[in-house]
C-alpha positions in Angstrom: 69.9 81.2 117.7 72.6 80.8 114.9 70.9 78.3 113.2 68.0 80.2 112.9 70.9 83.4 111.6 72.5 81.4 109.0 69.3 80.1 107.8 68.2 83.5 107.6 71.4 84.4 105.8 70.9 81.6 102.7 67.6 82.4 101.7 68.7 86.3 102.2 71.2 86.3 99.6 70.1 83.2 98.0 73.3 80.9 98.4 71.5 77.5 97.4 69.5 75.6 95.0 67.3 72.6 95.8 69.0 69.3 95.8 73.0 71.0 95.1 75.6 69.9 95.7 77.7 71.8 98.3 81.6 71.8 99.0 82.3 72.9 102.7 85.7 74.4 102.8 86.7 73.0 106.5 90.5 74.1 107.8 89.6 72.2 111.1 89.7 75.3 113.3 86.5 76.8 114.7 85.0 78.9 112.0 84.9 75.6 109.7 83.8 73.3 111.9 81.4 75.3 112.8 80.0 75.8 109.1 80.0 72.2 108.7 77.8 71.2 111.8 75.2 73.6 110.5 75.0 73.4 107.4 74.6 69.6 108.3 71.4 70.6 110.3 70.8 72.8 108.1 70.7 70.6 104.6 67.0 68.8 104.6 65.9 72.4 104.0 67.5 72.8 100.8 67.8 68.8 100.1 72.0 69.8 99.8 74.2 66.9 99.3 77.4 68.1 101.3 80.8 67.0 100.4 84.2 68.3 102.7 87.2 70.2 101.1 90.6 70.6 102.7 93.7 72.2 101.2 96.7 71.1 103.0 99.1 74.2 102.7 102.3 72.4 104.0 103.6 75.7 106.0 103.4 73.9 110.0 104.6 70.9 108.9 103.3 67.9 110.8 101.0 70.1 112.4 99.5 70.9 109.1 99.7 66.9 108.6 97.3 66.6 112.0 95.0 69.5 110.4 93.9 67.2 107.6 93.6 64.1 109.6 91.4 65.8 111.9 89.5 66.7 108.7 89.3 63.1 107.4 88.1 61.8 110.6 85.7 64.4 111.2 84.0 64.2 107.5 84.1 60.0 108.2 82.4 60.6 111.7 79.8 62.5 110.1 79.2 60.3 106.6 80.6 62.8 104.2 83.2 62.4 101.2 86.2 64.3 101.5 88.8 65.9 99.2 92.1 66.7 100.6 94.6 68.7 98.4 98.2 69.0 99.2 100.6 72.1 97.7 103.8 74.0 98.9 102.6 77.4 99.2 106.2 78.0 100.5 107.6 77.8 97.0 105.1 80.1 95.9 107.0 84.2 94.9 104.2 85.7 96.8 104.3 86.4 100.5 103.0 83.4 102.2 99.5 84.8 103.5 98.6 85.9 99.7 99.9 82.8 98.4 98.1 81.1 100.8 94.7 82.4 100.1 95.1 82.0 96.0 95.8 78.5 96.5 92.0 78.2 98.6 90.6 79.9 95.7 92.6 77.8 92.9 91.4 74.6 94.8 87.8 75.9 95.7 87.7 76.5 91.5 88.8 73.9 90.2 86.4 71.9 92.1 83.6 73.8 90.6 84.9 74.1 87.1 84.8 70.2 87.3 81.0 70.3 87.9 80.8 67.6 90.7 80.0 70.6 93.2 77.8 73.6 92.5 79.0 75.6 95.3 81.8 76.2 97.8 80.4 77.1 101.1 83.6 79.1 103.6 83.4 79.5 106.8 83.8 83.9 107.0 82.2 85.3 109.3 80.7 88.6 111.0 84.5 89.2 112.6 86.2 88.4 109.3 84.3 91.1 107.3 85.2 94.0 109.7 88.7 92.8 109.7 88.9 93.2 106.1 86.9 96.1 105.4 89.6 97.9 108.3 92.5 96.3 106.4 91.2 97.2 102.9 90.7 100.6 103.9 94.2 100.9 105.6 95.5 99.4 102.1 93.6 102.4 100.4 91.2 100.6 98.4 88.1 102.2 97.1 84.4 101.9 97.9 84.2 98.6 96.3 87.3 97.7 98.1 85.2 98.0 101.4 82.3 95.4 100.1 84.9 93.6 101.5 83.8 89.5 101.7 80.7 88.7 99.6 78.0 86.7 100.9 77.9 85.5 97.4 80.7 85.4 94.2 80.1 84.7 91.0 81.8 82.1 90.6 80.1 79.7 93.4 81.7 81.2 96.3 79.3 81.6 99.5 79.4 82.7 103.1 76.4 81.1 105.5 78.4 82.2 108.5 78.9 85.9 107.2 76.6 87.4 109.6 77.5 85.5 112.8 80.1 86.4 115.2 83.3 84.7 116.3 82.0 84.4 119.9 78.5 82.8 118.7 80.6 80.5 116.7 82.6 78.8 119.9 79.5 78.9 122.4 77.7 76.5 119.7 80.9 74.5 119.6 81.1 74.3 123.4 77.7 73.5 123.8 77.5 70.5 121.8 80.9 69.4 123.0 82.3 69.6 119.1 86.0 69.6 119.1 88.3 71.9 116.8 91.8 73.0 115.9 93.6 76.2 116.6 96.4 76.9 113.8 99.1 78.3 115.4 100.0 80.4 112.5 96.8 82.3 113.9 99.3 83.9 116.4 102.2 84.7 114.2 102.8 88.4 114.4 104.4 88.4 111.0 100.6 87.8 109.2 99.0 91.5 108.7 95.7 89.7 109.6 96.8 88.7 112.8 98.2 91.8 114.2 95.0 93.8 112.7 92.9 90.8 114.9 95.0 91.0 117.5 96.1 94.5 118.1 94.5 97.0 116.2 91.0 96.0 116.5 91.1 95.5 120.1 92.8 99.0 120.6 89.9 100.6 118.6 87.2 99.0 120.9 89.4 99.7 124.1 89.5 103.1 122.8 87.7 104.2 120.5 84.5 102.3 119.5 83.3 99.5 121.7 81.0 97.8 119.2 83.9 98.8 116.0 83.4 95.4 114.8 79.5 96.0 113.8 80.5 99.2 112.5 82.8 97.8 110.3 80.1 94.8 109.4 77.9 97.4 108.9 79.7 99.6 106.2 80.4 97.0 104.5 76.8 95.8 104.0 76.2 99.6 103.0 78.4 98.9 100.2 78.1 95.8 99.1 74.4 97.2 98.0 75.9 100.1 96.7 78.4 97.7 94.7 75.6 95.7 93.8 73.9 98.4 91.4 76.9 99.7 90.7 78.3 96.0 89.0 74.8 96.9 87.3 75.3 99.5 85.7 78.8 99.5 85.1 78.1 96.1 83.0 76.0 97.8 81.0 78.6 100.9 80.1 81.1 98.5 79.6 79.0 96.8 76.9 78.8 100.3 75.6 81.8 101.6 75.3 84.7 99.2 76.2 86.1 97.6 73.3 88.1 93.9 73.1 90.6 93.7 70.8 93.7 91.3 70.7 94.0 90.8 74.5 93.5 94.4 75.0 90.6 96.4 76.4 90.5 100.3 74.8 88.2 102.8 75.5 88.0 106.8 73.8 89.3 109.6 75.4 86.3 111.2 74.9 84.0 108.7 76.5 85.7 109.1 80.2 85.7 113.1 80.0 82.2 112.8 79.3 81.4 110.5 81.9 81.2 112.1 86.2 84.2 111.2 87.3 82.8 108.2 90.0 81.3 106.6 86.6 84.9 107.2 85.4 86.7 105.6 87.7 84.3 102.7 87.8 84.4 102.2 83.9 88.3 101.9 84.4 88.8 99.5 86.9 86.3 97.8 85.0 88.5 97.9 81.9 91.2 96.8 84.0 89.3 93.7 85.5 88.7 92.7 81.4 92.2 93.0 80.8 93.7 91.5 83.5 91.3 89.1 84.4 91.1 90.4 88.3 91.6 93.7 90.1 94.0 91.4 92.1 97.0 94.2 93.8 95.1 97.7 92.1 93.7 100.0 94.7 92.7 103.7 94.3 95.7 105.0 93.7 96.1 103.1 90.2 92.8 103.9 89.1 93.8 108.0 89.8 97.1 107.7 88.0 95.4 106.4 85.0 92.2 108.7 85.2 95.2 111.3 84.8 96.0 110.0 81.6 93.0 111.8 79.9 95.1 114.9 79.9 98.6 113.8 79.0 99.7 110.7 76.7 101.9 108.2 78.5 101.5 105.1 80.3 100.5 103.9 83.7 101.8 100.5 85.5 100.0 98.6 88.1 100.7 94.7 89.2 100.2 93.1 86.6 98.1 95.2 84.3 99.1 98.6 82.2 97.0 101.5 80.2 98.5 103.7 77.7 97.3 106.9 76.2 98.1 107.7 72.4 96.0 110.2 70.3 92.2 109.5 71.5 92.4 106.4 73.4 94.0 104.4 76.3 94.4 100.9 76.4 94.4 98.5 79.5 96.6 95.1 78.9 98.2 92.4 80.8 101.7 93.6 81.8 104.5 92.5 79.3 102.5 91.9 76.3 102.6 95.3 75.1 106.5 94.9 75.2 106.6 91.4 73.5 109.4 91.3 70.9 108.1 91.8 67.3 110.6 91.3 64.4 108.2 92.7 61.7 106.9 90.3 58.8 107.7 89.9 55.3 105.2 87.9 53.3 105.0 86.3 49.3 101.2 88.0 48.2 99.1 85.6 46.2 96.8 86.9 43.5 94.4 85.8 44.1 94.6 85.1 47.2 94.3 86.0 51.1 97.3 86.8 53.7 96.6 86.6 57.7 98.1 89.5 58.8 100.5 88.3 61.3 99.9 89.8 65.5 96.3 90.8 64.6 92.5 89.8 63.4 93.1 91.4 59.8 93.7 89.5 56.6 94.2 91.6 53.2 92.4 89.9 50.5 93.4 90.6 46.8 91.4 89.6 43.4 92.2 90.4 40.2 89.1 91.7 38.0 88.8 92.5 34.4 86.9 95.7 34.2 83.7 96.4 32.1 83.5 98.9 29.5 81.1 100.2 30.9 83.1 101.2 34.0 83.8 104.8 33.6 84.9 105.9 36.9 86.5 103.7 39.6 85.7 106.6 42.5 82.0 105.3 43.3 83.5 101.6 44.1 85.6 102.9 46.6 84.9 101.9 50.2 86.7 102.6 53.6 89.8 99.6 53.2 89.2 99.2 49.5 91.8 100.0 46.8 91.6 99.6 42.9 95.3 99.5 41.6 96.5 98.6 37.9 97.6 95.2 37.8 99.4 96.3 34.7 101.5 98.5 36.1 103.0 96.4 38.6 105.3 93.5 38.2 103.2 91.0 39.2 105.8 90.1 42.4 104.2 91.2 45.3 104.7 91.1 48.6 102.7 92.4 52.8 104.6 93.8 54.9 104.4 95.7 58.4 104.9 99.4 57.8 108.0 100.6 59.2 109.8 104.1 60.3 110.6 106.3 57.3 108.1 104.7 55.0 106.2 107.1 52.8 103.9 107.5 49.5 101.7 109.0 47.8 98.2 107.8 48.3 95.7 108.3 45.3 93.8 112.2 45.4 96.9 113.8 47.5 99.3 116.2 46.1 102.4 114.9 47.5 103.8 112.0 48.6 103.6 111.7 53.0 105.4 109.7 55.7 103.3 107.1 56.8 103.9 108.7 60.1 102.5 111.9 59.0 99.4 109.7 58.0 98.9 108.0 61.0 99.0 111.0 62.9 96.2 112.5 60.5 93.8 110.2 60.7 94.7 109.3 64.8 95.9 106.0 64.5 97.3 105.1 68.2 100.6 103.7 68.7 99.9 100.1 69.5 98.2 99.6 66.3 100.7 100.7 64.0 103.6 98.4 64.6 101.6 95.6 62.2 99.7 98.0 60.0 100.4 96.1 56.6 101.7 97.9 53.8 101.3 96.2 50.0 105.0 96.5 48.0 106.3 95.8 44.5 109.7 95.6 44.6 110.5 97.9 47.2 107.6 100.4 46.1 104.4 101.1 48.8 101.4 100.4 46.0 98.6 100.1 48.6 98.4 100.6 52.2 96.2 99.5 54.8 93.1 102.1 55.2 94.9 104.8 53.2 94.6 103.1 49.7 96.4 102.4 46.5 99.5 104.9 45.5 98.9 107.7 43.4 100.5 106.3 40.6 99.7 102.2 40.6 96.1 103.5 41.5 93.6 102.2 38.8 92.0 104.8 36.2 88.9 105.0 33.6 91.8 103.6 31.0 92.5 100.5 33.3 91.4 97.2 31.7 92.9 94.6 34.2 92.0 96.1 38.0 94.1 94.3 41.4 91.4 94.7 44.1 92.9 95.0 47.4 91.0 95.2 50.9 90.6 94.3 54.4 88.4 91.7 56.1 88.3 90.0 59.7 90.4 87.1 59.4 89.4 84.0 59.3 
């Protein structure tokens, strides 16, 4: 008996608490209506207060119009508040069954970031997971790819109806005499869904697997456990070794060689998910190109996210804010005083300090970011600014006065952080610079009696 199924299917996977309140997504066609006749049966179990959602996509014009009447008269009939969203996902750049589907999501969201529903219950089912595990795998994506729908989401998402079949659905319909809608979009050749629905899995059970549809439901149940310890463990690598810095997510070289190359992978996308903020567009093929980046330095583009490999790291970002315009920065220094350093989390602090007689030798007060230069040697004008190509000095205990480059390289400072790396001038003279110290010849001595201490903090 489905009820007895979808019952079976909540307390499996845990898709309620007493006395929540539950959105039911409802389009009006059978899948829906179905969800929201048993989950109305279904409620006093779980005490659920059930409200109706419909997102009016605009694309069948009065027919879509007739959709979400049906809707309001069916959640009236019934007792139930309804919320019905209009938007013109024909406006939208993407192609019209993606923009579709983000638009359910945005609505289904925003509904539960307002807190007036604690979940969003959709109306998938049994059929709708092997369609999508066939088309994900056609697209090429990856085992977690083929997890396909989720009984369950993080972010309130759940699927009662995931483990019933399309058939079951209609001979409950029929047999309480419940009407519904078929969306004639459901026919339109044009939708990858439909011909995969239509054509493809039909042909397979004609000819190839008579029950392909629980196969399909079946492998993805295989991994969604495997994805489930996976998610596990991957969490607790990322917390590990991933590090979040200025909207980017960087990781060491060294870490992914290390790691077998499935925990590789994983780590990645995972890095990319961080970045991006969803894996929305990658598949496999991404994920390889940039696991190729451990042996070559370069960068690798996928929709809407990037990674780049300099020296011993690679760094996943949002696409386009790698390339945003910087003009450099030229900034008055204060003594005392504290400067933000403009396009990152680093201030340089400076503080003037009359030194002891007792202090003999400045070497044991120098730490990492730290440098001690003569305030008396300098003409008091200071000013920060971004180190640029062709810059060079000589840093206190070298022989010889370096490229900045040269320095960078030394001490593997990737590409994407030296564009703001702040450089401390008098006049048009490099006196300190960031993480390599004062110069040579401004740096303070035992015969130093007024000491400019310069360093690096977070910024406030």
């Amino acid at each position: 008996m489905l009820l007895t199924r979808v019952a079976g299917t909540v307390r499996r996977y845990r898709m309620f608490e007493p006395g929540q309140h539950v959105g039911v997504a409802v389009s009006g066609g059978a899948d829906s209506v179905c969800l929201l006749h048993v989950l109305l049966e279904l409620a006093p179990q779980w005490d659920l207060r059930l409200a109706v959602l419909h997102l009016n996509h605009g694309l069948r014009g009065e027919e879509s119009c007739q959709d979400a009447q049906f809707v309001r008269e069916l959640a009236a009939s019934l007792g139930l508040p309804v919320i019905v969203r209009e938007v013109d996902v024909a406006r939208a750049a993407d192609n019209l069954e993606q923009a579709a589907r983000r638009a359910r999501l945005d609505f289904f969201r925003e509904q539960l970031a307002a807190g007036a529903i604690a979940r969003v219950a959709t109306g998938h089912t049994w059929n709708d997971q092997a369609e999508t595990v066939l088309f994900r795998f056609l697209r090429g994506s990856g085992s977690a790819g083929l997890a396909a729908v989720r009984p369950v989401t993080a972010d309130g998402l759940v699927r009662p109806l995931i483990d019933a079949s399309r058939a079951e659905i209609e001979q409950y319909l029929s047999q309480r005499g419940i009407r519904w809608r078929e969306d004639s979009s459901n026919r339109d050749p044009r939708f990858a869904r439909n011909r995969i629905r239509r054509q493809l899995m039909p042909q397979l059970a004609a000819e190839w697997n008579p029950g392909i549809a629980e196969t399909l439901h079946r492998t993805a149940e295989w991994w969604l456990a495997e994805e489930e310890y996976w998610d596990a463990e991957i969490g607790r690598l990322a917390a590990q070794f991933l590090m979040e810095r200025d909207g980017a997510v960087l990781v060491r070289t060294e870490v992914l060689r290390q790691l077998p190359l499935a925990v590789g992978r994983r780590l990645v996308r995972r890095a990319v998910e961080m970045a991006k903020g969803d894996l929305r567009g990658v598949d496999f093929s991404h994920i390889a190109r940039m696991m190729q980046l451990l042996s070559s330095q370069g960068r690798v583009q996928a929709p809407g996210v990037e990674a780049e490999r300099s020296l011993d790291w690679v760094r996943f970002v949002k696409s386009g804010i790698a390339r945003e315009p910087f003009d450099g920065y030229r900034l008055p220094v204060p003594v005392p005083g504290m400067v933000r350093v403009p396009g990152s989390g680093v201030a340089i602090s400076l503080e003037l300090i009359e030194k002891p007689e007792t202090f003999a030798d400045l070497d044991y007060v120098y730490n990492k970011g730290t440098g001690w230069v003569d305030w008396r040697r300098l003409s008091g004008s200071l000013e920060i600014r971004n180190w640029r190509p062709g810059d060079r000095y000589r840093p206190k205990g070298s022989a010889r006065e370096e490229k900045i480059k040269t320095l960078f390289q030394k001490a593997r400072i990737p590409r994407w952080e030296r564009r703001h790396w702040p450089v401390v001038t008098d006049g048009s003279t490099i006196v300190w610079a960031r993480q390599f110290g004062a110069a040579a010849p401004f740096a303070a001595n035992s015969a130093s009696t007024m000491l400019l201490r310069i360093w690096e903090t977070e910024a406030p």
